[in-house]
PDB file of N, CA, C and O in Angstrom:
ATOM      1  N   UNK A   1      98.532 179.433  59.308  1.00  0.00           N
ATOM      2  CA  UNK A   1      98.872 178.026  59.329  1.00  0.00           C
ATOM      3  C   UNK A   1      98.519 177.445  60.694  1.00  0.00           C
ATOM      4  O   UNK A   1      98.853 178.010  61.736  1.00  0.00           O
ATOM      5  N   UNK A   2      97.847 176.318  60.663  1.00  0.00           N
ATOM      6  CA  UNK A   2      97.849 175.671  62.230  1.00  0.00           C
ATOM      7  C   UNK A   2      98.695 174.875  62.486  1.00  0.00           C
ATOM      8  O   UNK A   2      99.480 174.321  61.717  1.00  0.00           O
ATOM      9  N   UNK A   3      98.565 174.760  63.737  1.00  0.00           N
ATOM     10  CA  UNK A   3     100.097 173.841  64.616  1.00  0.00           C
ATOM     11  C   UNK A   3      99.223 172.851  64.997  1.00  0.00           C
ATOM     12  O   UNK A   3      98.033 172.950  65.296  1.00  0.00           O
ATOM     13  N   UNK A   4     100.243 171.475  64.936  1.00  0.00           N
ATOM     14  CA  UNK A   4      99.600 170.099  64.701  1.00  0.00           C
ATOM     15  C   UNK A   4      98.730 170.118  65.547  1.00  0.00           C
ATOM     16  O   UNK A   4      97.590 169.792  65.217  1.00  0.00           O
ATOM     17  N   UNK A   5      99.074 170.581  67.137  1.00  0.00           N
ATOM     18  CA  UNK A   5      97.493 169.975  68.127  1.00  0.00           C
ATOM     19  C   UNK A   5      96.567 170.713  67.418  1.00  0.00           C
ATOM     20  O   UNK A   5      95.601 169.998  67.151  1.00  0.00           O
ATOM     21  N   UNK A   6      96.446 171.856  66.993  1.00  0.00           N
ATOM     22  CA  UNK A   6      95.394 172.645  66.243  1.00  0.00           C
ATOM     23  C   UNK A   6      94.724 171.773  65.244  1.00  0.00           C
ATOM     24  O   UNK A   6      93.541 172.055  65.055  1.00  0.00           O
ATOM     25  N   UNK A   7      95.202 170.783  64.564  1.00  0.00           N
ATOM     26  CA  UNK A   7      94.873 170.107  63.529  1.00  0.00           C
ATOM     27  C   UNK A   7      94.062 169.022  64.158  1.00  0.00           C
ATOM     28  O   UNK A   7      92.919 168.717  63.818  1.00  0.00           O
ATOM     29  N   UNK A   8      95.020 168.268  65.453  1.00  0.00           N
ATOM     30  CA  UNK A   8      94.063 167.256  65.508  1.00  0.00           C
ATOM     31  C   UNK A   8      92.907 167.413  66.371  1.00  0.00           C
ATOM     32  O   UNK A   8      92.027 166.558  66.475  1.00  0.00           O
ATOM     33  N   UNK A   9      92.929 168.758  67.119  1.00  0.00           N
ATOM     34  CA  UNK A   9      91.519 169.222  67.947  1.00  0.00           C
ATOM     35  C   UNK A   9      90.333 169.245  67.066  1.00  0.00           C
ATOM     36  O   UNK A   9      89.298 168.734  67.495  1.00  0.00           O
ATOM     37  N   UNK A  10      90.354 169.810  65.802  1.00  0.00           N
ATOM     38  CA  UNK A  10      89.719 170.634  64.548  1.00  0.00           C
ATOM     39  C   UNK A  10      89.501 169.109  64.131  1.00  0.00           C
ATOM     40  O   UNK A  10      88.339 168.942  64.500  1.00  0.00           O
ATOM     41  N   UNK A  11      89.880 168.012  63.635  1.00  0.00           N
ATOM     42  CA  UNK A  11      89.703 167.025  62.255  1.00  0.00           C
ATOM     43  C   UNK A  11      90.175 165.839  62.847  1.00  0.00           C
ATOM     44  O   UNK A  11      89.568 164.861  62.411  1.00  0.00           O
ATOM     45  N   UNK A  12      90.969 165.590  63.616  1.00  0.00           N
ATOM     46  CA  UNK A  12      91.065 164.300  63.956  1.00  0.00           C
ATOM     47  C   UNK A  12      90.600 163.893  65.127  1.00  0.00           C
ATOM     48  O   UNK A  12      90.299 162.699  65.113  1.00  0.00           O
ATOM     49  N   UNK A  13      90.418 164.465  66.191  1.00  0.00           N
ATOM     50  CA  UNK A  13      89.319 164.071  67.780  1.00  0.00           C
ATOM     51  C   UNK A  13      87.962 164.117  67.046  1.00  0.00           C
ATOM     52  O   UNK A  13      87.191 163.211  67.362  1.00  0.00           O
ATOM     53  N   UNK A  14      87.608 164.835  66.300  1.00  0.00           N
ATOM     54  CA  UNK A  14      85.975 164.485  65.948  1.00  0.00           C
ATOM     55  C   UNK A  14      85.745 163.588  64.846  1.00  0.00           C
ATOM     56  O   UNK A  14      84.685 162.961  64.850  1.00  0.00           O
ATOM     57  N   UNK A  15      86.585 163.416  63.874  1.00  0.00           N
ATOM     58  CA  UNK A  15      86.690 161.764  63.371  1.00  0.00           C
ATOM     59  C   UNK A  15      86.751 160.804  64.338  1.00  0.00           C
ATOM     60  O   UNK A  15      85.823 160.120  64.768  1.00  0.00           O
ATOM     61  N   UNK A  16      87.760 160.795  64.614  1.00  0.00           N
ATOM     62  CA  UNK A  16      87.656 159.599  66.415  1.00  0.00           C
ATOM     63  C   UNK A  16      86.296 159.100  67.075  1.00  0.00           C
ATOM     64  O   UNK A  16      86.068 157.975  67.519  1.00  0.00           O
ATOM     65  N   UNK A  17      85.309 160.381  67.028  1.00  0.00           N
ATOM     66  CA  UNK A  17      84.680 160.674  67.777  1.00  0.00           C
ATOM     67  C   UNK A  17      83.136 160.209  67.291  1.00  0.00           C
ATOM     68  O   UNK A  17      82.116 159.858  67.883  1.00  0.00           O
ATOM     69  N   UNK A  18      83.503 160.389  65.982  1.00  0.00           N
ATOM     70  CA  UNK A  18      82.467 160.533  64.948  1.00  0.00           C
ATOM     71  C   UNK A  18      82.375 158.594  65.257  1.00  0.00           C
ATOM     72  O   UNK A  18      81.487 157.976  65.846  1.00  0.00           O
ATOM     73  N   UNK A  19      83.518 158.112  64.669  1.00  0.00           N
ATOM     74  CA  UNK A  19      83.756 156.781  64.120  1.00  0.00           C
ATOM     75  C   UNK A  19      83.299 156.020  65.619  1.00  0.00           C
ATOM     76  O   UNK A  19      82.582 155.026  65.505  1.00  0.00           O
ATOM     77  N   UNK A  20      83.656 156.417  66.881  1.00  0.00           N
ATOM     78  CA  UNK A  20      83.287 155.672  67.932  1.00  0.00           C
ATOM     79  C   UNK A  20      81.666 155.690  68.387  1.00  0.00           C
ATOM     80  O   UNK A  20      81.118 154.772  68.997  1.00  0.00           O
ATOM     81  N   UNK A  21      81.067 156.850  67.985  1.00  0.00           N
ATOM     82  CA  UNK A  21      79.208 157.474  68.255  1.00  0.00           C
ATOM     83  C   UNK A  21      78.583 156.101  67.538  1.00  0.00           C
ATOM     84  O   UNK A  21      77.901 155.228  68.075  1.00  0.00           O
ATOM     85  N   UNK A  22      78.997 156.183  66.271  1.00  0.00           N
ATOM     86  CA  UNK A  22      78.647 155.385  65.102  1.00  0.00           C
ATOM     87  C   UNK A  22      78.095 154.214  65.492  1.00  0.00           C
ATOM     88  O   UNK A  22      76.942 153.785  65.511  1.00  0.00           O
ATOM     89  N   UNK A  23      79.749 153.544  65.970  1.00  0.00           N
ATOM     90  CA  UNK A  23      80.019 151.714  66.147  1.00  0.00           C
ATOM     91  C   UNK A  23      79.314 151.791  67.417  1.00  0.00           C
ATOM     92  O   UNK A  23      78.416 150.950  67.387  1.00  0.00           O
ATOM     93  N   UNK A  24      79.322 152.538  68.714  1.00  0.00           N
ATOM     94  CA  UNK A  24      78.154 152.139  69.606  1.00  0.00           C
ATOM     95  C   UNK A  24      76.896 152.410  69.675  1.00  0.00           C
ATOM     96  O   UNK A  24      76.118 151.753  70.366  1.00  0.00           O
ATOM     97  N   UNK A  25      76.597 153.308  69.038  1.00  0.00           N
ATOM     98  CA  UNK A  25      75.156 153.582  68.841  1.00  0.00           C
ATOM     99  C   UNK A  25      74.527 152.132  67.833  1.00  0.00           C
ATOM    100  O   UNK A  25      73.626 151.381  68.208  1.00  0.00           O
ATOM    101  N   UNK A  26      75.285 152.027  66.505  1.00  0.00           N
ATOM    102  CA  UNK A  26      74.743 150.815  65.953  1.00  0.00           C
ATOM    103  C   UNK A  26      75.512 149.007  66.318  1.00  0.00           C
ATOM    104  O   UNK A  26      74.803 148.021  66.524  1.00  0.00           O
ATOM    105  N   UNK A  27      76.131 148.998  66.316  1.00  0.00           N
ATOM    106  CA  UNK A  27      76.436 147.765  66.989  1.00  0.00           C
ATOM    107  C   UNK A  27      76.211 146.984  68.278  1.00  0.00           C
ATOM    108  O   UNK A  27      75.895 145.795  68.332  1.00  0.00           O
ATOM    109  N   UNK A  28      76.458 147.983  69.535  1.00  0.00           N
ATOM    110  CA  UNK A  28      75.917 148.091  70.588  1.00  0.00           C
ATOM    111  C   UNK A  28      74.964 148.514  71.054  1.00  0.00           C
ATOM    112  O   UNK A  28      74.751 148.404  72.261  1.00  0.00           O
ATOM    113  N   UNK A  29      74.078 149.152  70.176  1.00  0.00           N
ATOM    114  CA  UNK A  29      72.837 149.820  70.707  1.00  0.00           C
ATOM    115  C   UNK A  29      72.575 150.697  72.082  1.00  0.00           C
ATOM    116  O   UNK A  29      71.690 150.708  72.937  1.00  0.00           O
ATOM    117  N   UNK A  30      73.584 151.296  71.896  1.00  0.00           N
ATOM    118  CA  UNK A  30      74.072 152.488  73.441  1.00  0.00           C
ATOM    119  C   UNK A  30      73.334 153.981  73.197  1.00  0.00           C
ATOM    120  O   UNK A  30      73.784 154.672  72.284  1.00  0.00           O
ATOM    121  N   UNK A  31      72.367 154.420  73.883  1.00  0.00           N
ATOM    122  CA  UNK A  31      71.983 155.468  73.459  1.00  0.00           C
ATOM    123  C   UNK A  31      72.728 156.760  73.164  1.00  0.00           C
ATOM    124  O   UNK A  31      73.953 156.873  73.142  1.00  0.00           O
ATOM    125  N   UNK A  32      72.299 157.221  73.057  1.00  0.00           N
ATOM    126  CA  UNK A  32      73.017 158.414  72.821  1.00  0.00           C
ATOM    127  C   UNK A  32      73.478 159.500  73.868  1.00  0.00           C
ATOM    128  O   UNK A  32      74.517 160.150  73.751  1.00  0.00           O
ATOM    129  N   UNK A  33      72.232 159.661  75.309  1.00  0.00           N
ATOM    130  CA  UNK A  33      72.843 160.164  76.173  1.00  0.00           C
ATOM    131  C   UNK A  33      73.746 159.310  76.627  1.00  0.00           C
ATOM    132  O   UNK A  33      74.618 159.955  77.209  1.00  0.00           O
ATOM    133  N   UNK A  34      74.002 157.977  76.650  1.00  0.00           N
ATOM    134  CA  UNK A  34      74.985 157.171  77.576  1.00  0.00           C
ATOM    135  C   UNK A  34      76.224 157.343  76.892  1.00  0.00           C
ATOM    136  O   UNK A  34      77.120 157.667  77.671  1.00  0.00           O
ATOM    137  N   UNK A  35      76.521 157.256  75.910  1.00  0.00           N
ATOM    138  CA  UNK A  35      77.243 157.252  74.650  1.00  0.00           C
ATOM    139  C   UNK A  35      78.054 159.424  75.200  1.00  0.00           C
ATOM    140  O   UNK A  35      79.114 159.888  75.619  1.00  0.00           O
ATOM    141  N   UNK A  36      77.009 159.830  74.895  1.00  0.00           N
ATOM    142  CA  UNK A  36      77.365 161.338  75.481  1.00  0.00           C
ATOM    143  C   UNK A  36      78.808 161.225  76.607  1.00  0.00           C
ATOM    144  O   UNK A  36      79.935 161.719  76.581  1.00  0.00           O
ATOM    145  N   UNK A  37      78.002 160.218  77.646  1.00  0.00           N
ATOM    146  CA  UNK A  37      78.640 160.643  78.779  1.00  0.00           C
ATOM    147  C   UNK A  37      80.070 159.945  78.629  1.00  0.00           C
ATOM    148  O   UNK A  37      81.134 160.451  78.987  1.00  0.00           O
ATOM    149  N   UNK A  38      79.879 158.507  77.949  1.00  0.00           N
ATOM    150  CA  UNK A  38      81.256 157.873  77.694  1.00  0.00           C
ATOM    151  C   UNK A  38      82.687 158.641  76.917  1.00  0.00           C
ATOM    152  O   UNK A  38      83.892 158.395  76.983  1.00  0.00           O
ATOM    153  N   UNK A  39      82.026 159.480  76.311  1.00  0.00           N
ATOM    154  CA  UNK A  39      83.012 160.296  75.134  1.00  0.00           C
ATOM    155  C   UNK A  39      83.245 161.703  76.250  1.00  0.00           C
ATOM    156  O   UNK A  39      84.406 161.862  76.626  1.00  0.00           O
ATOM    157  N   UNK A  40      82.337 162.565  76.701  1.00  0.00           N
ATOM    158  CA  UNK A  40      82.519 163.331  77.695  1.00  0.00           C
ATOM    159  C   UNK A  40      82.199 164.731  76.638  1.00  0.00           C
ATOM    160  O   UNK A  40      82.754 165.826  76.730  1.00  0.00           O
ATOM    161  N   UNK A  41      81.159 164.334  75.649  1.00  0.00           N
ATOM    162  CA  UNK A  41      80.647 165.348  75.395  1.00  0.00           C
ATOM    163  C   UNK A  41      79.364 165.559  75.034  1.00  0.00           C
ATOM    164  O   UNK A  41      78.847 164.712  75.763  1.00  0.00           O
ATOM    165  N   UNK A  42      78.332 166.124  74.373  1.00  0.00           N
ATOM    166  CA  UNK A  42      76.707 166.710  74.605  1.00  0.00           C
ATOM    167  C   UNK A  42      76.215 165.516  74.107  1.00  0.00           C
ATOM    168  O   UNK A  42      76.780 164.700  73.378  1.00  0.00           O
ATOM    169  N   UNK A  43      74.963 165.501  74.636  1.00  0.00           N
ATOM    170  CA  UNK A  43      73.894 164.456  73.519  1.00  0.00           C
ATOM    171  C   UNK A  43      73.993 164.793  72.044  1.00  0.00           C
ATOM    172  O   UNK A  43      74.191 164.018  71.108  1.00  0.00           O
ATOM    173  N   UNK A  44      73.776 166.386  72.021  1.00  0.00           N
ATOM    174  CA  UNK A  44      73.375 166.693  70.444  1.00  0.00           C
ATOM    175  C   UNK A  44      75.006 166.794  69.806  1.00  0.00           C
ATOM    176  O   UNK A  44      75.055 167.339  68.704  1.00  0.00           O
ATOM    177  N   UNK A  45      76.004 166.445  70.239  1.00  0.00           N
ATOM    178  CA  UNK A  45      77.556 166.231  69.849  1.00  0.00           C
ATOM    179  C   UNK A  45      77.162 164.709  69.290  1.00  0.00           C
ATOM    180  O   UNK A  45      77.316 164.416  68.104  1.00  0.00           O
ATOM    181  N   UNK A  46      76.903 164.248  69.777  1.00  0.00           N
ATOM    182  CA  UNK A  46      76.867 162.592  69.515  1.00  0.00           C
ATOM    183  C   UNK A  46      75.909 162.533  68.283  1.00  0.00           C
ATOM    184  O   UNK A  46      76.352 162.029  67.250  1.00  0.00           O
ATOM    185  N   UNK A  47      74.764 162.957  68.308  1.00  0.00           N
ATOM    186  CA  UNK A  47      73.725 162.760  67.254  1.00  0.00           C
ATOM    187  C   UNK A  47      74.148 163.819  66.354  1.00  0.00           C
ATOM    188  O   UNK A  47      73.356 163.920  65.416  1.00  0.00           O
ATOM    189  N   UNK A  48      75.214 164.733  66.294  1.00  0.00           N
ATOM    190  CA  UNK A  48      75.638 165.179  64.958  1.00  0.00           C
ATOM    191  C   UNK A  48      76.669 163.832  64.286  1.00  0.00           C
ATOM    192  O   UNK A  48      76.737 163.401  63.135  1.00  0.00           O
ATOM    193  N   UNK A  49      77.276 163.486  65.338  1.00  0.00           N
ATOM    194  CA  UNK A  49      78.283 162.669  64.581  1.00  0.00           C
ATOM    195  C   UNK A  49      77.824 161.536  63.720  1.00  0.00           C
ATOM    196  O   UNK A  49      78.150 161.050  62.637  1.00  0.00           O
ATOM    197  N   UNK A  50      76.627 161.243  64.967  1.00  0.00           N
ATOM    198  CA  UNK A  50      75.873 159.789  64.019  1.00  0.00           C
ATOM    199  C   UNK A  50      75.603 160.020  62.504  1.00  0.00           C
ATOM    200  O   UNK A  50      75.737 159.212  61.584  1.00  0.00           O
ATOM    201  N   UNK A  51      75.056 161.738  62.451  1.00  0.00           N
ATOM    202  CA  UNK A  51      74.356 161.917  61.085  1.00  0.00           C
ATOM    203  C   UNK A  51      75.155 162.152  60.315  1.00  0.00           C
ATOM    204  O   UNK A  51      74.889 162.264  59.119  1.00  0.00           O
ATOM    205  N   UNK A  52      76.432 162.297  60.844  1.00  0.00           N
ATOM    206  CA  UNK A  52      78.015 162.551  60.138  1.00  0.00           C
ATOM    207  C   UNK A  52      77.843 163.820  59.570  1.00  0.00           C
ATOM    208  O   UNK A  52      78.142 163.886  58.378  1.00  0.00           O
ATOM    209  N   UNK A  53      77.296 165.210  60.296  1.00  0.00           N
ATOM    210  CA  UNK A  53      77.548 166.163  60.123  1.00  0.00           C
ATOM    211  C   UNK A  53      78.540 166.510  61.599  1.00  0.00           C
ATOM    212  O   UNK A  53      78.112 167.296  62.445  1.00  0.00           O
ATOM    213  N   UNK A  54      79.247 166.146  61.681  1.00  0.00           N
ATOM    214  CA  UNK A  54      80.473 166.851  62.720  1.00  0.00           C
ATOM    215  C   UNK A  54      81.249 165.530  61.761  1.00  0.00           C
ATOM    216  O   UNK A  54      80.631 164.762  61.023  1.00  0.00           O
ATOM    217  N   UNK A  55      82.592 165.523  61.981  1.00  0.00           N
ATOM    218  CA  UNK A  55      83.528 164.696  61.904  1.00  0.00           C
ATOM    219  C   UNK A  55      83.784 164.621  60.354  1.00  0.00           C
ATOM    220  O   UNK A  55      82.781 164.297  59.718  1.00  0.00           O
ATOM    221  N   UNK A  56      84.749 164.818  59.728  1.00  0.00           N
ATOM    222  CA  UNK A  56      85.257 165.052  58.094  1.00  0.00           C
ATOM    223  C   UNK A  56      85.220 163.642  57.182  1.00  0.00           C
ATOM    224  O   UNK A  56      86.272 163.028  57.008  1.00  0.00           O
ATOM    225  N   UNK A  57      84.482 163.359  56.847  1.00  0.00           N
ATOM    226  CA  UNK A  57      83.536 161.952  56.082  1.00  0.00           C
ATOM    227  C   UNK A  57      85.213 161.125  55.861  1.00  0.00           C
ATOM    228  O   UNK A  57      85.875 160.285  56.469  1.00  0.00           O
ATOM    229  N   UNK A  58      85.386 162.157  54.325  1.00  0.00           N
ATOM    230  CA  UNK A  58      86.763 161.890  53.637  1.00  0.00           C
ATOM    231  C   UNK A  58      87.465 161.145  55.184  1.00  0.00           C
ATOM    232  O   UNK A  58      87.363 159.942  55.423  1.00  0.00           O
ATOM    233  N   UNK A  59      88.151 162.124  56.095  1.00  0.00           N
ATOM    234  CA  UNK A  59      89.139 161.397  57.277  1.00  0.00           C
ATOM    235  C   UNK A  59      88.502 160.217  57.673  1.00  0.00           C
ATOM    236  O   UNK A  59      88.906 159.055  57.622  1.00  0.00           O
ATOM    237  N   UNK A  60      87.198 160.796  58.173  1.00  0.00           N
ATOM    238  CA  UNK A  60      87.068 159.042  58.571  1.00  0.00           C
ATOM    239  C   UNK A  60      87.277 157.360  57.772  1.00  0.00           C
ATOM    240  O   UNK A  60      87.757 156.277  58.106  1.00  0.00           O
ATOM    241  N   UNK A  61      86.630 157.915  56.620  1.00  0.00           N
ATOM    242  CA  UNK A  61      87.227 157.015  55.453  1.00  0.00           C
ATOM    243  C   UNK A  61      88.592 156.569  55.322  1.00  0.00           C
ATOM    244  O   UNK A  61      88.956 155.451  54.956  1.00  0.00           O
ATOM    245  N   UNK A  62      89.281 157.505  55.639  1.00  0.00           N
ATOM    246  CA  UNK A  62      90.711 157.247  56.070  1.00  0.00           C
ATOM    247  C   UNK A  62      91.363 156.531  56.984  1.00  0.00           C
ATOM    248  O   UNK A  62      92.322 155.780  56.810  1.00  0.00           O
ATOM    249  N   UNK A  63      90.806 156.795  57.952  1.00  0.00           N
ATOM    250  CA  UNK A  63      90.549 156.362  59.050  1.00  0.00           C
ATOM    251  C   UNK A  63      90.547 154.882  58.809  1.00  0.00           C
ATOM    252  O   UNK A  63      91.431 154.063  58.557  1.00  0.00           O
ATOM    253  N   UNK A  64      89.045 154.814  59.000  1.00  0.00           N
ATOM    254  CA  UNK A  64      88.786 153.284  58.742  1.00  0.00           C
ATOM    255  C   UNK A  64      88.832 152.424  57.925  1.00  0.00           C
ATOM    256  O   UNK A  64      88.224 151.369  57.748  1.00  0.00           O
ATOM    257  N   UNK A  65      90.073 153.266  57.125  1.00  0.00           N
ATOM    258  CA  UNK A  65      90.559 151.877  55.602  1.00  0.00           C
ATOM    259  C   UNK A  65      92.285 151.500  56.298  1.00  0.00           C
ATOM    260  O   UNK A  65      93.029 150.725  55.697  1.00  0.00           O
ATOM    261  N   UNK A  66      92.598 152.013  57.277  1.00  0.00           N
ATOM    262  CA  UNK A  66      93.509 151.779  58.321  1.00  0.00           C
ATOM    263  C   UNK A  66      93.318 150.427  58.956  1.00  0.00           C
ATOM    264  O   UNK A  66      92.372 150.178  59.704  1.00  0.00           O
ATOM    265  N   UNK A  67      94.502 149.340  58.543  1.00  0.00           N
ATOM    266  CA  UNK A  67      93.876 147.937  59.465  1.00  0.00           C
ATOM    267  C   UNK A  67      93.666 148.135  61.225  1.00  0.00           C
ATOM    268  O   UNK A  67      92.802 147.836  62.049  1.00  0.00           O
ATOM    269  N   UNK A  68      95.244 148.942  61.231  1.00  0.00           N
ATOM    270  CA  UNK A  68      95.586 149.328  62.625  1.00  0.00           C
ATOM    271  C   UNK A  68      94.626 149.883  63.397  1.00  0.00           C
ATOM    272  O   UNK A  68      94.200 149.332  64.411  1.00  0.00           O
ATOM    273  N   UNK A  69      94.129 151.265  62.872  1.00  0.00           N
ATOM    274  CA  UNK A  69      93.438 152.396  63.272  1.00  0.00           C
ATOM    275  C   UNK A  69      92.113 151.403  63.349  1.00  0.00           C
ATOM    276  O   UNK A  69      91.707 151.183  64.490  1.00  0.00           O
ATOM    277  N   UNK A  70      91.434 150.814  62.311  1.00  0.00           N
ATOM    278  CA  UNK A  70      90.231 150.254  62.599  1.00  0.00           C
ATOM    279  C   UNK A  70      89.848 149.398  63.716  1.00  0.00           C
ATOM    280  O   UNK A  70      88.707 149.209  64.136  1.00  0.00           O
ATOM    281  N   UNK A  71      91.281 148.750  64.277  1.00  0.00           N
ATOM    282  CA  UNK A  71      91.251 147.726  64.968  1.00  0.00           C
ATOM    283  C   UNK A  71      91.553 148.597  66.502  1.00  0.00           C
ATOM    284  O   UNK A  71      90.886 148.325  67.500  1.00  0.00           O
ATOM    285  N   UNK A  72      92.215 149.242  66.512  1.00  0.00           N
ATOM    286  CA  UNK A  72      92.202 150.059  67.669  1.00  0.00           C
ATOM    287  C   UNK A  72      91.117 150.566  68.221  1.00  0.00           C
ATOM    288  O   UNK A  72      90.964 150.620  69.441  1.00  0.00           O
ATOM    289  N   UNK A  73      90.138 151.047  67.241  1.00  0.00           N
ATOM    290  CA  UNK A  73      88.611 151.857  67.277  1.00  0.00           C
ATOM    291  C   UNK A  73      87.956 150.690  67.728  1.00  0.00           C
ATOM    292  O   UNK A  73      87.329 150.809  68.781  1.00  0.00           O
ATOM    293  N   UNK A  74      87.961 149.325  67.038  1.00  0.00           N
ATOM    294  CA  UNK A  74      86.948 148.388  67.575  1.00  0.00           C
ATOM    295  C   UNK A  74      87.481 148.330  69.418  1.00  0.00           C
ATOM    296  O   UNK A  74      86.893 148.904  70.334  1.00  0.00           O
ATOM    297  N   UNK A  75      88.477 147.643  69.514  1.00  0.00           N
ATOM    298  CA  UNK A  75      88.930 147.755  70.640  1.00  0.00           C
ATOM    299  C   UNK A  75      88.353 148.231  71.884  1.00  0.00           C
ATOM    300  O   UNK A  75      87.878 147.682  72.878  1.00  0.00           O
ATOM    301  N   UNK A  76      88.632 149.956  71.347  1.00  0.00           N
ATOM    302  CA  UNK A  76      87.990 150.974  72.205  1.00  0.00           C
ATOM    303  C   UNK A  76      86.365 151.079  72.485  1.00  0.00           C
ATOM    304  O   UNK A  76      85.858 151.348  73.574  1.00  0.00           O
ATOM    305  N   UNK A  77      85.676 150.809  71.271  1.00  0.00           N
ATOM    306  CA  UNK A  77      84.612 150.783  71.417  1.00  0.00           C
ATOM    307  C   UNK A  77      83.773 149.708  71.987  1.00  0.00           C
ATOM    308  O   UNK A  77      82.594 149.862  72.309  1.00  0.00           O
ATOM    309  N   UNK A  78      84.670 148.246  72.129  1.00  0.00           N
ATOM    310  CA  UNK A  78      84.107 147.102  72.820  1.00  0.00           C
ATOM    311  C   UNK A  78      84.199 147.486  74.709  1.00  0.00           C
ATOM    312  O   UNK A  78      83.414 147.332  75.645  1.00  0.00           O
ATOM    313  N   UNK A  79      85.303 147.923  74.597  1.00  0.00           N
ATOM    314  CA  UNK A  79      85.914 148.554  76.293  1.00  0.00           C
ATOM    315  C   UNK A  79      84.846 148.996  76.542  1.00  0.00           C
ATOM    316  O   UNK A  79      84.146 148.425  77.378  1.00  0.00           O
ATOM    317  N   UNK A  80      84.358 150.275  75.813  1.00  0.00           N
ATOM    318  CA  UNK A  80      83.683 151.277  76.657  1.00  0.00           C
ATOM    319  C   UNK A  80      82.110 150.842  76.722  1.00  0.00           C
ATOM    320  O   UNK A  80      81.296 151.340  77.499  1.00  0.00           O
ATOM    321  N   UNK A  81      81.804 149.717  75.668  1.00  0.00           N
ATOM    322  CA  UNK A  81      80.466 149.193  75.625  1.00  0.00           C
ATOM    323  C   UNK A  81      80.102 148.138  76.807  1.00  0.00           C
ATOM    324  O   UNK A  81      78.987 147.919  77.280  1.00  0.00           O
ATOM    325  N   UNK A  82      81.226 147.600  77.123  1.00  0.00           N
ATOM    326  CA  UNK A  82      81.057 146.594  78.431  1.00  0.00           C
ATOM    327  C   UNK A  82      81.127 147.216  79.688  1.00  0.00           C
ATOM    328  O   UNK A  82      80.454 146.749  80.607  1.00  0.00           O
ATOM    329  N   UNK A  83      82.189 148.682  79.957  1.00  0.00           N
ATOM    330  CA  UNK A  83      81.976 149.070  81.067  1.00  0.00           C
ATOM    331  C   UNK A  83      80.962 150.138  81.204  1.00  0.00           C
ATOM    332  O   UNK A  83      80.720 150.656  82.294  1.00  0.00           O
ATOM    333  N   UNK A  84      80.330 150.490  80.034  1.00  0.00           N
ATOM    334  CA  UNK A  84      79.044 151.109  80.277  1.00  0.00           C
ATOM    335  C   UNK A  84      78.981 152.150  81.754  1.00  0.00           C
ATOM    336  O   UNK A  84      77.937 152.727  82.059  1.00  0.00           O
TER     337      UNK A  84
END
């Protein structure tokens, strides 16, 4: 059985992660190494997420049918696109 941080290291930081690559790579047009460095992990971390092979489709879907959660993600992702 895993213990909750176990859960959200595994399925919920790389949904997060997935859902934030996404919205700046296409909305903001942030490359992918820059994007890398903002999240604080690899280029090829980022361009799995884009292709949505890292991050659990289903969660993110979850995720982002969340008013809260969606709006928090935009949030975050406007922050980190302006301070670049």
């Amino acid at each position: 059985m895993l213990l909750p941080a176990e859960i959200e290291s595994k399925t919920l930081i790389p949904a997060l992660r997935a859902i934030l690559a996404k919205d700046l790579a296409n909305k903001y047009h942030i490359r992918e190494d820059e994007i890398s460095k903002m999240l604080g992990v690899t280029q090829a971390a980022i361009s799995n997420y884009i292709r949505g092979t890292r991050g659990d489709p289903k969660l993110i879907e979850k995720l982002l049918a969340e008013k809260q959660v969606s709006e928090m993600i935009n949030d975050i992702s406007t922050n980190l696109s302006s301070d670049k």
